[in-house]
N, C-alpha and C positions, 0 to 999 in steps of 0.2 A: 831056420831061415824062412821069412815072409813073400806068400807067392803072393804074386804081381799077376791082376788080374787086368783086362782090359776095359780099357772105362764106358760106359754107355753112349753111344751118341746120339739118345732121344728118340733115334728114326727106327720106326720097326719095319721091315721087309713086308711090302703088300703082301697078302694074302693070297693065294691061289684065285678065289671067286672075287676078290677086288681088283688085281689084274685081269681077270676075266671081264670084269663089267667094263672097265678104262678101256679094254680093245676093243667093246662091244662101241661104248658111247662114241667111238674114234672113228670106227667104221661107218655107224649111224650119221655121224657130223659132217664126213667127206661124204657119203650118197646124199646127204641134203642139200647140201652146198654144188657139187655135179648137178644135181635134179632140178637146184633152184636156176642157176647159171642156164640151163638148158631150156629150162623155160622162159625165163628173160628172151633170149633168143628167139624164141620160137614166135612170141605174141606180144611181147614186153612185159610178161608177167601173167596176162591175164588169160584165164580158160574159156573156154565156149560158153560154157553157163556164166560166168562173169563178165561176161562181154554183149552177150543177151541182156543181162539186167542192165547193161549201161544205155543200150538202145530201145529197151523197155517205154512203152510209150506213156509216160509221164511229162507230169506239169515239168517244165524245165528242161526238159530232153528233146532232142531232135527229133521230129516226127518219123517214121521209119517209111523207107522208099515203097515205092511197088508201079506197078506196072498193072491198067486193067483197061479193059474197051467200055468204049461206051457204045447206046443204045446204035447208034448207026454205025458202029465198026471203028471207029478212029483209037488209037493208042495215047493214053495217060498218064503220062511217068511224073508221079508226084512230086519229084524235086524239079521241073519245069517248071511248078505252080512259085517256086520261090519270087522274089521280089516282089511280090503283093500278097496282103494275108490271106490268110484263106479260113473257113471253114469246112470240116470236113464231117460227114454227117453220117452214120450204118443207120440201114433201117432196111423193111421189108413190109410187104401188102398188105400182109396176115398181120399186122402188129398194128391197134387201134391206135396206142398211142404215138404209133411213128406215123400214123395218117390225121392224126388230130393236130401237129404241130406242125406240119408241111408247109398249112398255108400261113402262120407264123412266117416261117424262114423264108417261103416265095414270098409277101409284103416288105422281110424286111432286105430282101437281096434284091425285087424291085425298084426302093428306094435308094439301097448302096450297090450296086453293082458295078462302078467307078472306083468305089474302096475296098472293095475286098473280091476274091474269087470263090466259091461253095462248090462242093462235091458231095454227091448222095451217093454212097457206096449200099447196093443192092444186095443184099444177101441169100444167094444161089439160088437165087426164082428163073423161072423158064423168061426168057427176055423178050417173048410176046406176051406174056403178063406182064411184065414190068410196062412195057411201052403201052401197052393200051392205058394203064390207071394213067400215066404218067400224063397221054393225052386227054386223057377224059377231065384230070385235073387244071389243066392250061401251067405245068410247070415247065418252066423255062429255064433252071441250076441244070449242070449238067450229072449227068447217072451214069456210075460206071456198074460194070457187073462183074459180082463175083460167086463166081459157078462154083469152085470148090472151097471158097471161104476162107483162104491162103490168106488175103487181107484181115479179115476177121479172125484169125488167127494171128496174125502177125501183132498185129493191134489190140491183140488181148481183150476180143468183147465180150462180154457176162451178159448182156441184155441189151435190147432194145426198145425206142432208139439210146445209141449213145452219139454225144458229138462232140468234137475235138474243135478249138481254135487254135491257130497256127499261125503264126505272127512273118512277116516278111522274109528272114530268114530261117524260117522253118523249124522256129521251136515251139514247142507247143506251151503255149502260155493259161490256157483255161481246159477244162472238160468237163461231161455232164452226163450224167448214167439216167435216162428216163428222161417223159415228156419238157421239152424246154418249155415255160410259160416265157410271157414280154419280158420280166425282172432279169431271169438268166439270162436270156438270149443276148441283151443290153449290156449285162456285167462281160458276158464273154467277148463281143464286140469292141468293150472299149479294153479289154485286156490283149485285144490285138493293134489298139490301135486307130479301131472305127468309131467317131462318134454317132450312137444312134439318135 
């Protein structure tokens, strides 16, 4: 008599370590998925560091806020400056070429100071330095100061001068790392807007 075996049905019984790995990747899938969900929530995705770079003071980005005094005491809150462009300008005493291009920017914010608003943002000088060059010079942009460089930090400065244009709505449309000659200063001007 012929024994009767049972027939194959192709599928072999996972393996002990490939079930292992299936609850591993299952486990892995659902904390990803919880983690992702909870972050959504939290920021809409996005982390602190990714959220810094999105407000990174780049061509095309939003100029980043701040708050700083100027030489006679009054407070600065840079999104005020919106509705007209601005320029915005770091520099300090000690730095030849941010005193060589000064009277650049005083001529040309003489000329336009109808079209556009300029900020000299000061870098943590004692602010009876500041004011005395400031008077000796006859500059009449306004100077704010920053004593612990928080702006200059925020704005990510490598050197001096650098100068930001900043367009009506507060984006920053040009920037310039070292001395502006007339060319730049010109291209920056009319990237906001200003015919020089």
């Amino acid at each position: 008599m012929a024994k009767k075996y049972a027939k194959p049905s192709g599928k072999k019984s996972p393996s002990p370590q490939t079930a292992l790995l299936r609850g591993g990747l299952l486990i892995l899938g659902l904390f990803l998925l919880v983690w992702g969900v909870g972050t959504l929530l939290k920021g809409n995705g996005a982390s602190e560091e990714a959220e810094a770079r999105n407000t990174a003071p780049v061509v095309g980005s939003y100029a980043p806020d701040f708050t700083a005094s100027t030489l006679d005491g009054k407070q600065v809150h840079l999104k005020d400056t919106r509705g007209k462009p601005l320029v915005l300008n770091f520099w300090a005493t000690w730095c030849p070429p941010c005193r060589a291009e000064m009277p650049l920017l005083q001529q040309y914010f003489d000329k336009h100071r109808r079209d556009y608003q300029m900020l000299a943002v000061n870098n943590a000088e004692p602010p009876a330095q500041v004011q005395s060059f400031i008077q000796q010079q006859k500059f009449t942009f306004t100077v704010v100061l920053d004593p612990q460089q928080s702006i200059v930090r925020k704005y990510r400065i490598q050197g001096f001068p650098t100068t930001f244009f900043i367009d009506a709505q507060g984006v920053i449309r040009f920037m310039h790392v070292g001395m502006l000659d007339e060319p730049t200063l010109q291209a920056g001007l009319r990237s906001i807007g200003v015919t020089p």
